[in-house]
PALUM-691495 format. One line per 5 residues: number of its first residue (from 1); their letters; for each residue x, y, z of N, C-alpha, C. Coordinates in steps of 0.1 Angstrom, whole numbers, plus 5000, padded with zeros to 4 digits. Each point is the difference from the previous one (the first is absolute). Example, Ala and Ser with C-alpha at 12.3 -4.5 7.8 and 13.67 -1.06 7.14 Angstrom:
PALUM-691495
1 = as = 5132/4943/5078/4991/5012/5000/5009/5012/5000 | 4996/5011/4993/5009/5011/5000/4992/5011/5008
//
This chain:
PALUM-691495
1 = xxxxx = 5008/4988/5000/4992/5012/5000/5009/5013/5000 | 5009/4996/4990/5010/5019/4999/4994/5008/4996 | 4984/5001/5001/4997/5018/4998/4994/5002/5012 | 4998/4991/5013/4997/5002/5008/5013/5005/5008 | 5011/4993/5001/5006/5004/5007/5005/5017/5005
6 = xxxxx = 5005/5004/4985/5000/5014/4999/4990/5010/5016 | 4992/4997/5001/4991/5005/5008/4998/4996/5011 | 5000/4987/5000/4998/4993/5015/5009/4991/5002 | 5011/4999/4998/5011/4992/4999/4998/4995/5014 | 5007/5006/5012/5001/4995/5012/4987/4987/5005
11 = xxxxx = 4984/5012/5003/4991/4991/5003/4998/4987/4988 | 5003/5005/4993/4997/4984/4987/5011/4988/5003 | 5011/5006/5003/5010/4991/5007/4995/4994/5011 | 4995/5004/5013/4996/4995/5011/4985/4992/4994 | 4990/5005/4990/4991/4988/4998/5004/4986/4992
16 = xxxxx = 5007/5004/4990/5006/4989/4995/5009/4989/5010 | 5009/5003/5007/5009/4995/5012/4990/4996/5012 | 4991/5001/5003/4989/4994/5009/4988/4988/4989 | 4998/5011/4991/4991/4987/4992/5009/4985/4995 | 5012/5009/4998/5005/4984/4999/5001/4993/5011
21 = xxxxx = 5005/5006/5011/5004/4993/5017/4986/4992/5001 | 4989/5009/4999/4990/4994/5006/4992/4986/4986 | 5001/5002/4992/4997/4991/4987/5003/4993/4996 | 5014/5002/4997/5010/4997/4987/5016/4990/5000 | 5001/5000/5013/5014/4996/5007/4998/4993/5005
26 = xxxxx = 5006/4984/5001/5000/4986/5009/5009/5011/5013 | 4999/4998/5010/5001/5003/5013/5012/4989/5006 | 4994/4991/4996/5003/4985/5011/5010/4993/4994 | 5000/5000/4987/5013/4994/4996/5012/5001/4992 | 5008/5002/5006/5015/5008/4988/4997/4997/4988
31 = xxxxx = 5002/5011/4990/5005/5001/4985/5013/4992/4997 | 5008/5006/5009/5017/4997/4990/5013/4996/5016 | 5006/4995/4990/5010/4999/5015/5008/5013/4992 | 5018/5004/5010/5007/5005/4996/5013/4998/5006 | 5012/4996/4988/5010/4994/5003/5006/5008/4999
36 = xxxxx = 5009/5004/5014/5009/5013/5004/5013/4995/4992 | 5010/5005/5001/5014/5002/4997/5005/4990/5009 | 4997/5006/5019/5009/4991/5004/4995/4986/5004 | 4991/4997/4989/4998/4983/4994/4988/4997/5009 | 4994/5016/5012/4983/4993/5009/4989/5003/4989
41 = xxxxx = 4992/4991/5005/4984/5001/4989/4993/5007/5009 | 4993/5007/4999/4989/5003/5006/4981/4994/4991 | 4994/4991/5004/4998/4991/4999/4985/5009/4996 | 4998/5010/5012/4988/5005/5001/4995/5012/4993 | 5005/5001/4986/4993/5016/4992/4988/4998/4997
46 = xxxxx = 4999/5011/5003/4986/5007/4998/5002/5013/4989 | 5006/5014/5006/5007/5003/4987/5011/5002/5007 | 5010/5009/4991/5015/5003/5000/5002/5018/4994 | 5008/5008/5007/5001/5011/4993/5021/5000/4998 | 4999/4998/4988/5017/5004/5000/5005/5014/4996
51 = xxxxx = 5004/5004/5006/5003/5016/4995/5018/5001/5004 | 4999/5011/4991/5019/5008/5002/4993/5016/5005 | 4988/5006/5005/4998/5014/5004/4992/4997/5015 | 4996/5013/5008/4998/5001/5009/4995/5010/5000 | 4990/5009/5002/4986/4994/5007/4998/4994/4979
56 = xxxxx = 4991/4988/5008/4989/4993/4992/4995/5007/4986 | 4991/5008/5007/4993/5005/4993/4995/5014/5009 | 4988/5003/4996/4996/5016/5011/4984/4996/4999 | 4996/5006/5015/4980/4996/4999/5001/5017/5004 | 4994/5009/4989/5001/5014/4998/5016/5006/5003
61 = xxxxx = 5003/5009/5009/5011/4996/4999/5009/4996/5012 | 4993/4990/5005/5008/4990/5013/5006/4988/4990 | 5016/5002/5003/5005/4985/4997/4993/4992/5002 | 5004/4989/4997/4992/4984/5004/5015/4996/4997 | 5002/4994/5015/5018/4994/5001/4999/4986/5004
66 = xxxxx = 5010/4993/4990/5002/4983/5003/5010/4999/5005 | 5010/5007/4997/5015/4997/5005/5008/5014/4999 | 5011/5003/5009/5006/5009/5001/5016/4996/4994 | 4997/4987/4998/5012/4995/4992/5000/5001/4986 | 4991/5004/4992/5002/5002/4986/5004/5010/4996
71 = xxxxx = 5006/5000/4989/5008/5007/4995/5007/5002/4986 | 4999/5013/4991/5003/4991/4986/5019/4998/5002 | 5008/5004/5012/5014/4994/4999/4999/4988/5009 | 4988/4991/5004/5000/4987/5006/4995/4988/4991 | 5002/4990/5007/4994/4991/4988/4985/5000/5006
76 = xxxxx = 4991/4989/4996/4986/5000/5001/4994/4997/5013 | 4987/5008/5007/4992/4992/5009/4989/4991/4998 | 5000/4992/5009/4986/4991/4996/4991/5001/5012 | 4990/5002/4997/4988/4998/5013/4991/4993/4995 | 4998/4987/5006/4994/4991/4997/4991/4993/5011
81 = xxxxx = 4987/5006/5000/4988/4994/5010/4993/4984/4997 | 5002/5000/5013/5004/4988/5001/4985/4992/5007 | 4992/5008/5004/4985/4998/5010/4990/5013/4993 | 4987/4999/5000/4997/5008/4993/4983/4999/5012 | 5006/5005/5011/4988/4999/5012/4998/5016/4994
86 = xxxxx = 4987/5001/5006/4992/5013/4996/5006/5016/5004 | 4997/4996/5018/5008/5006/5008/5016/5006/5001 | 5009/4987/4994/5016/5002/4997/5001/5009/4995 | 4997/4996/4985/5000/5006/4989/4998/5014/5003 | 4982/5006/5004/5000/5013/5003/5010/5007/5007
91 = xxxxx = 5003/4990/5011/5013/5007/5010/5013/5006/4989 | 5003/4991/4993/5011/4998/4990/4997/5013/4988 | 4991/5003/4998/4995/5008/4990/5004/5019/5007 | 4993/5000/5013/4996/5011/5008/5020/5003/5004 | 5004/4991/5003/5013/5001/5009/5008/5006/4990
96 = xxxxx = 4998/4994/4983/5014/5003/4990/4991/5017/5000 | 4991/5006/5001/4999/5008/5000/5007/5011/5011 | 5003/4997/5008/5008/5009/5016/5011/4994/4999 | 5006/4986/4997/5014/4998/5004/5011/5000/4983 | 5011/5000/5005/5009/4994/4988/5000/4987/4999
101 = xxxxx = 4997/4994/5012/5004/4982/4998/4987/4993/5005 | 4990/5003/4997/4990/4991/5005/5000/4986/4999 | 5000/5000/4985/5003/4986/4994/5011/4990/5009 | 5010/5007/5001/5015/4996/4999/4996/4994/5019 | 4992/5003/5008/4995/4993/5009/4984/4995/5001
106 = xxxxx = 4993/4996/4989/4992/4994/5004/4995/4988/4999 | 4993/4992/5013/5000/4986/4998/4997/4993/4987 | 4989/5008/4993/4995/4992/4987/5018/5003/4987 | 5003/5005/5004/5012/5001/4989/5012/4996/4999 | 5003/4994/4990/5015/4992/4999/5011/5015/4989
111 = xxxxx = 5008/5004/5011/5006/5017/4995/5011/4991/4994 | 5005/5005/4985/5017/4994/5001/5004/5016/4994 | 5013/5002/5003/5010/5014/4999/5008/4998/4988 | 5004/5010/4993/5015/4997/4993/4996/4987/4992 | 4993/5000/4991/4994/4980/4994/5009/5003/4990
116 = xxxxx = 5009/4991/4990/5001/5004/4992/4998/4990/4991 | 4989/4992/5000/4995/4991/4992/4987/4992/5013 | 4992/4998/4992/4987/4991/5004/4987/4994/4990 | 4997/4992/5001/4991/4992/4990/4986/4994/5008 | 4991/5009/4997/4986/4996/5001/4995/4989/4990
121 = xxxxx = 4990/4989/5007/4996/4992/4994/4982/4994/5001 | 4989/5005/4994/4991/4996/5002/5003/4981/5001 | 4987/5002/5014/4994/4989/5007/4991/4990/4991 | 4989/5008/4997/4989/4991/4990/5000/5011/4985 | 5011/4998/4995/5000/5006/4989/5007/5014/4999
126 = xxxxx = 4994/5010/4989/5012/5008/4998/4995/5015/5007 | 5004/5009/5005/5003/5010/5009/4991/5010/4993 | 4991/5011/5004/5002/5014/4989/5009/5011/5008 | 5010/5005/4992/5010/5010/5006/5000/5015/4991 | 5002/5009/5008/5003/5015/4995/5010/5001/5001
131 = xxxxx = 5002/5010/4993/5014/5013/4997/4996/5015/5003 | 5005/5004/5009/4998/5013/5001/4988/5008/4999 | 4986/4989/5009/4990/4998/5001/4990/4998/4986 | 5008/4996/4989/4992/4994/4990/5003/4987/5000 | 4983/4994/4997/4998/4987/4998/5012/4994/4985
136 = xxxxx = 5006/4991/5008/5011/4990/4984/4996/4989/4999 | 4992/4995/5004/4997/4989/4999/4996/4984/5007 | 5003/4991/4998/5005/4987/5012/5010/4991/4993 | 5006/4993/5016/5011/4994/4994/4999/4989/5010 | 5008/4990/4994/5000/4985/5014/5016/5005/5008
141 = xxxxx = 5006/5006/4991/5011/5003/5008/5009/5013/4995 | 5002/5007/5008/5009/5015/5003/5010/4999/5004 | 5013/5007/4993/5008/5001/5009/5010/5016/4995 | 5003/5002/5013/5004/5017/5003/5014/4994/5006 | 5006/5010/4989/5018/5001/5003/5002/5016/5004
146 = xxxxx = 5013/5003/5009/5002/5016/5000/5010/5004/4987 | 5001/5012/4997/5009/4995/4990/5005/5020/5002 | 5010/4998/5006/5005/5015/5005/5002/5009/4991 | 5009/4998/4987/5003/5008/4990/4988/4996/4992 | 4987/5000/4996/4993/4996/4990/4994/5018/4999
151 = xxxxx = 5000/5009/5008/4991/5011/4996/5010/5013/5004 | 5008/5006/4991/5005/5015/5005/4995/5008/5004 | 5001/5011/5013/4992/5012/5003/5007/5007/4998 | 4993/5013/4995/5009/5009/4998/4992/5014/5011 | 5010/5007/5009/4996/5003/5012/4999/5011/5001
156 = xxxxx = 4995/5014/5003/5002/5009/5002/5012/5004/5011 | 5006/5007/5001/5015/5007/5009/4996/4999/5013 | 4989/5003/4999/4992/5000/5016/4996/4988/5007 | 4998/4992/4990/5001/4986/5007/5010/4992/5002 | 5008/4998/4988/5019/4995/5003/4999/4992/5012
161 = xxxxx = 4997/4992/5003/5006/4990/5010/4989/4996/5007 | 4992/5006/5001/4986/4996/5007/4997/4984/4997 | 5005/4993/4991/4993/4990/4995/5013/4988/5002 | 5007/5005/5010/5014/4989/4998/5012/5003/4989 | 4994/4992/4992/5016/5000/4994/4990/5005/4985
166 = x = 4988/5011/4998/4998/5011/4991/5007/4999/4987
//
């Protein structure tokens, strides 16, 4: 609905994100497992957010923070929910909203730091996954490498170092 969004972006975001919770979404049984680097599975996905930035995304203009560890001079994070109780979840939603590390301590979530490789795998078939919150499609199996020199920034004087090694 992209001519809706223009106008009501946010509230269309929270109906859609509840119609699905409340509709649309198995609850009770993992999608995908996910095979970290240092060789643990995490057995229990439900979804997975891998990112290299920090905040998330913005709900008007409050960050929405997963990790204080991301970074485009770090390699990747993963937050990977792992329980998908009603309650958690909202906690988990409300908290990335006020903290930097919500995620990165909560019970439903499996946090990994610094990933520089990981492979998601649908459970009963193949996954649907985004990019940069557009729908790409589904897959039975994903996998995310870091790959440090793949993108040049070119920086304004004022920033020069802000980013590590810039």
């Amino acid at each position: 609905r992209s001519e809706l969004k223009r106008y009501a972006s946010h509230p269309l975001f929270i109906w859609c994100g509840l119609k699905t919770w409340f509709a649309r979404y198995d609850r009770k049984h993992p999608h995908f497992r996910v095979t970290n680097q240092d060789g643990s599975v995490d057995e229990r996905g439900f979804f997975t957010v891998v990112l290299n930035t920090n905040p998330y995304t913005y709900v008007g203009a409050r960050p929405f923070n997963l990790t204080p560890n991301a970074g485009l001079d770090r390699p990747l994070s993963s937050v990977t929910v792992t329980k998908m109780s009603s309650i958690a979840f909202l906690r988990l939603m409300s908290n990335s909203l006020t903290s930097d590390d919500a995620a990165m301590h909560s019970p439903i979530v499996s946090y990994k730091g610094d990933v520089e490789s990981l492979v998601i795998e649908g459970l009963h078939g193949p996954v649907p996954y985004q990019v940069d919150g557009d729908y790409a499609g589904e897959a039975q199996r994903l996998e995310f490498r870091y790959h440090p020199s793949a993108l040049q920034l070119v920086l304004p004087p004022t920033m020069t170092g802000t980013l590590g090694h810039g």
